[in-house]
N, C-alpha and C positions, 0 to 999 in steps of 0.2 A: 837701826839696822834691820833688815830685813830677813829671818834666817827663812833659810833654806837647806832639803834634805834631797840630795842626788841620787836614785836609785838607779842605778844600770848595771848588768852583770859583764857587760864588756868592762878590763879595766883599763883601756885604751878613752873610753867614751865616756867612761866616768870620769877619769883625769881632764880631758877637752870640756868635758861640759861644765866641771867646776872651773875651771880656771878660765871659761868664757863669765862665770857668774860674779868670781869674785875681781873681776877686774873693773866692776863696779863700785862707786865705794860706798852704796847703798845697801849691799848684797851678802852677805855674808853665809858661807856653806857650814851649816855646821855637823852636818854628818853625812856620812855617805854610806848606800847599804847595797848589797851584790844582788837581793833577791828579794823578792814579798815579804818572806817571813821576816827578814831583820828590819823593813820598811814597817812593816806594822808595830814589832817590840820599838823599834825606836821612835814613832811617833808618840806609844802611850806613854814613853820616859819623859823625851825631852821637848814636847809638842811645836816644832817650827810652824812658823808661817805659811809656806808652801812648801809644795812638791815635785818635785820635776819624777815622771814616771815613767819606765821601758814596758815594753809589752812582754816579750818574749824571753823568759827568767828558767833558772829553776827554782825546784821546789814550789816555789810561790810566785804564778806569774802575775803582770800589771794589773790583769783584770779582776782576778781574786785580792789580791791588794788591795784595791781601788773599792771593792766592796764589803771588805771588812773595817776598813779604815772610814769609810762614808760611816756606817754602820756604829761606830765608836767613839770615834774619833773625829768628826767633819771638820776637814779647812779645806782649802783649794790644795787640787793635785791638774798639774800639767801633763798630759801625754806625750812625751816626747818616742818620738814613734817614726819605724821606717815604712815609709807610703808603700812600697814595692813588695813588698812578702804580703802576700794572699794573707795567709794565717794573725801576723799581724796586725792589718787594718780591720779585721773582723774584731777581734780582740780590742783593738782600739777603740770601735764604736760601741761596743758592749761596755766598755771602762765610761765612757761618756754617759752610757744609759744607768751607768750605778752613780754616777755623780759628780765623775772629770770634768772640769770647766772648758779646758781648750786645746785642740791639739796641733804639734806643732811637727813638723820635716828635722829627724835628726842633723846634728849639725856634724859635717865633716869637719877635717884638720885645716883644709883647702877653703872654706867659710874665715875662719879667723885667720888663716895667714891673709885670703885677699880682699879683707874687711868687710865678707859678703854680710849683705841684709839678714839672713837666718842665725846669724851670732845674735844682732843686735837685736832681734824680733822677741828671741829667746828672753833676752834681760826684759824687754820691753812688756812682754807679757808676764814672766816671773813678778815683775815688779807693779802692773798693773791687776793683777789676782792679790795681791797681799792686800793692798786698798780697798779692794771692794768686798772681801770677806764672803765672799759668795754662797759659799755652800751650807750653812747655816740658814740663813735667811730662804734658799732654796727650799731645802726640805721644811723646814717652819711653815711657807705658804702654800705648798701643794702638796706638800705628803700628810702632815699631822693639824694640820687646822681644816676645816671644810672650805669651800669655796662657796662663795655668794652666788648668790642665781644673777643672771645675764639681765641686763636691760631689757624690761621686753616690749618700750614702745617702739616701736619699728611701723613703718607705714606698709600698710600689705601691698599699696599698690608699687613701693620700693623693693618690695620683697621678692615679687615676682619676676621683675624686670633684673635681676641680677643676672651678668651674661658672664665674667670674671674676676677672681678673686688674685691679688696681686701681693705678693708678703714681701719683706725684706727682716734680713738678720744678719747681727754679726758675732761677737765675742760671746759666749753663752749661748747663740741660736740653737747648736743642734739637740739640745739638750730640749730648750722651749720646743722646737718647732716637730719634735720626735713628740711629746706631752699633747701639743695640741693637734696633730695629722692623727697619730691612733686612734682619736675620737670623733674622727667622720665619716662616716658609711661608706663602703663601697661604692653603692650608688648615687655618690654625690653630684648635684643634675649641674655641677659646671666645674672648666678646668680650674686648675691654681698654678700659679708662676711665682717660683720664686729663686729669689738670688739671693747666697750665702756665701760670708766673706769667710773662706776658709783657704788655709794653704794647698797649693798647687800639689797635684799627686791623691789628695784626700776623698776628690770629690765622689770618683766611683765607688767607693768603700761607705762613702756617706749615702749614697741613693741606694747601693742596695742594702746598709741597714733599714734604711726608712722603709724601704717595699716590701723588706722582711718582717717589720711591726706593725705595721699600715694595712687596711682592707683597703686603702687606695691604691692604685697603680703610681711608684715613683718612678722616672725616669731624669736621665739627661736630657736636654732639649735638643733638637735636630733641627740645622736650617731648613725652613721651608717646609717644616711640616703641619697641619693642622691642629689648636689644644681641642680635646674632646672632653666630656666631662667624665669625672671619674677617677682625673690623673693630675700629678703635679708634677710637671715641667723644672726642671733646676738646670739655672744659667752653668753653661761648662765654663771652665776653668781659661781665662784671658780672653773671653768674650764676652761683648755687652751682646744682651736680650731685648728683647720689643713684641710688639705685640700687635696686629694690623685690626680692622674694624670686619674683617671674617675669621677672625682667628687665628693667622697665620701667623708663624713664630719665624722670628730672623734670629742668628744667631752669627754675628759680625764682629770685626777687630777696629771697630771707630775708636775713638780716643778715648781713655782712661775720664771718669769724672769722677770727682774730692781723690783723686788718687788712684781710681780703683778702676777693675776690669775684669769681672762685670761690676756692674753699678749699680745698686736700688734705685739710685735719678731717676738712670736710663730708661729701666724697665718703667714704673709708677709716670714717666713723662707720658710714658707708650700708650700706656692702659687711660691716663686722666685724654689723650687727643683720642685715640679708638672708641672708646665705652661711655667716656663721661659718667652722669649717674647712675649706668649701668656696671660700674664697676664697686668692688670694697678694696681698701686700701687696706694691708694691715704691716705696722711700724716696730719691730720684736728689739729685745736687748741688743746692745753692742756698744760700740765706741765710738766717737765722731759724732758728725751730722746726715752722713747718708741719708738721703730718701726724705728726711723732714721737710726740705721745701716743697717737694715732689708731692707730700703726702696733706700738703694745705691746696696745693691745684688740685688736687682728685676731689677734696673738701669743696673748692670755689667752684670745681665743675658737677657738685651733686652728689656725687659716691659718698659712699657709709665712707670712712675713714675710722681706724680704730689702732692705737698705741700702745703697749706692753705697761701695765703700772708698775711705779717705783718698786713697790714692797715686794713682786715675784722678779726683778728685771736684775741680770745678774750683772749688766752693767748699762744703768739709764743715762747712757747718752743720749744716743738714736732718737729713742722715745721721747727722751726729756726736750732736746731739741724741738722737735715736734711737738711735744704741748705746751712748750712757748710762743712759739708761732699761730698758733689755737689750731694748727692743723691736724686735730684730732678730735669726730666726734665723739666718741669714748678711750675713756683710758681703762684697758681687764684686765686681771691676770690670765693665766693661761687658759684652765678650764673656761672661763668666763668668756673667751677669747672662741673655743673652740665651741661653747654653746651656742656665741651668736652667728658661727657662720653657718651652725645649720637651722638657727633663725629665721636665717635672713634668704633662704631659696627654700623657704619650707612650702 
């Protein structure tokens, strides 16, 4: 079984979210707490598996939780969290940046009465963090061990010809992709485009954490506007991304690909026909296969190609996928990740 501790100070939403949890029979709640402070004394008692976590508390809200519990105590904690209050999705991405694995759209009454998807996403993820034991092995590879230095046979004359950088992430990205963006200059002499599989409502909350910790410029992508270097581009929310051979950014409602919309495919299809070897692929944690066949044609068309390794990847699907395929010239963790892309336009 899987336990589980429910913190939310509504007791309206605490009752709904346990009773969505334990109608699995995987799942089990084993304690529920109003505020931070009883979510911290109860974890160091009876230490669950995961966390399903509210932002917005008294006494002790998610984010001060989220970093004394990281701090002490490290297992996976879920953000469950309302998109819509300002105050809250700040809060949300600050709980991420101390060590939340994933965040998810509170679920209303109106979800499990009309068997909506965000019940089910909820278990789905509850129970996909307990497996992967993530937050351990996190801090282990990039807070308290050093990092390896980067590969640094790179061909100069690849080097130079890089025109853009294309990422994909899912389950754990924002956490990766927050570690490796802080670490590249302002004046990074090309754009980056990337798509991240996050729930609908998050995304804005999520670009302006990134431009908030970033000497890069994050934004949302705009149909039809130019990438210029400097900035990273993030697919909006039910639209695939692409990318033209002058840099022009579409941002369009074509079909859903492995499921999703936007796509890692889409994008990384865009970039391997526009750029060819002029482009770097890179393949971050998540679930699925997204982007891994995408991410061997960038391979076959020339481009650096580069996939999150196991030991920092809080969930190697994505990636793993991809280094079966061989469609990764290197596999880095994150810092390694963020040394080579300023490697590779140096």
């Amino acid at each position: 079984m899987i336990k589980v501790l429910v913190v939310e100070d509504s007791a309206v939403a605490r009752e709904l979210i346990t009773h969505i949890l334990s109608s699995d029979p995987e799942i089990t709640v084993v304690g529920t707490a109003a505020d931070g402070a009883e979510a911290v004394e109860f974890v160091s008692r009876y230490k669950p598996d995961v966390i399903t976590m509210d932002i917005i508390m008294p006494r002790m809200d998610g984010f001060e939780a989220t970093r004394r519990i990281m701090e002490t105590d490290p297992l996976p904690i879920v953000i469950v969290s309302a998109s819509l209050v300002k105050e809250e999705v700040e809060k949300t991405w600050r709980a991420v940046e101390a060590g939340a694995v994933a965040v998810l759209e509170k679920p209303a009454y109106s979800d499990l009465v009309n068997k909506s998807g965000d019940a089910a996403k909820l278990v789905q993820t509850v129970k996909l963090m307990s497996q992967v034991k993530v937050v351990r092995r996190w801090k282990r590879t990039t807070v308290t061990q050093p990092a390896g230095p980067a590969p640094a046979k790179i061909a100069p004359r690849r080097a130079r010809q890089v025109k853009v950088v294309v990422m994909g992430a899912s389950t754990g990205g924002p956490q990766t992709l927050h570690h490796i963006l802080s670490r590249l200059p302002a004046d990074y002499p090309v754009p980056i485009l990337l798509v991240q599989h996050i729930t609908p409502g998050f995304s804005a909350g999520f670009v302006d954490w990134l431009d908030r910790s970033c000497a890069l410029r994050v934004c949302i992508a705009n149909h039809g506007e130019r990438a210029v270097p400097g900035t990273v581009y993030v697919a909006p929310d039910g639209l695939q991304m692409k990318i033209d051979k002058v840099g022009g950014i579409a941002a369009v409602k074509d079909d859903p690909e492995n499921g999703l919309r936007p796509a890692v495919s889409y994008l990384f299809r865009s970039a391997a026909g526009a750029f060819g070897d002029k482009a770097v692929g890179v393949l971050l944690t998540g679930m699925g296969r997204d982007g891994a066949a995408e991410l061997k044609l960038l391979r076959d068309r020339g481009a650096v190609t580069i996939a999150q390794d196991k030991e920092s990847s809080i969930v190697y699907g994505m990636p793993g996928e991809a280094v079966k395929l061989e469609a990764a010239e290197y596999s880095l963790s994150p810092d390694q990740i963020a040394d080579m892309l300023v490697k590779l336009v140096r």
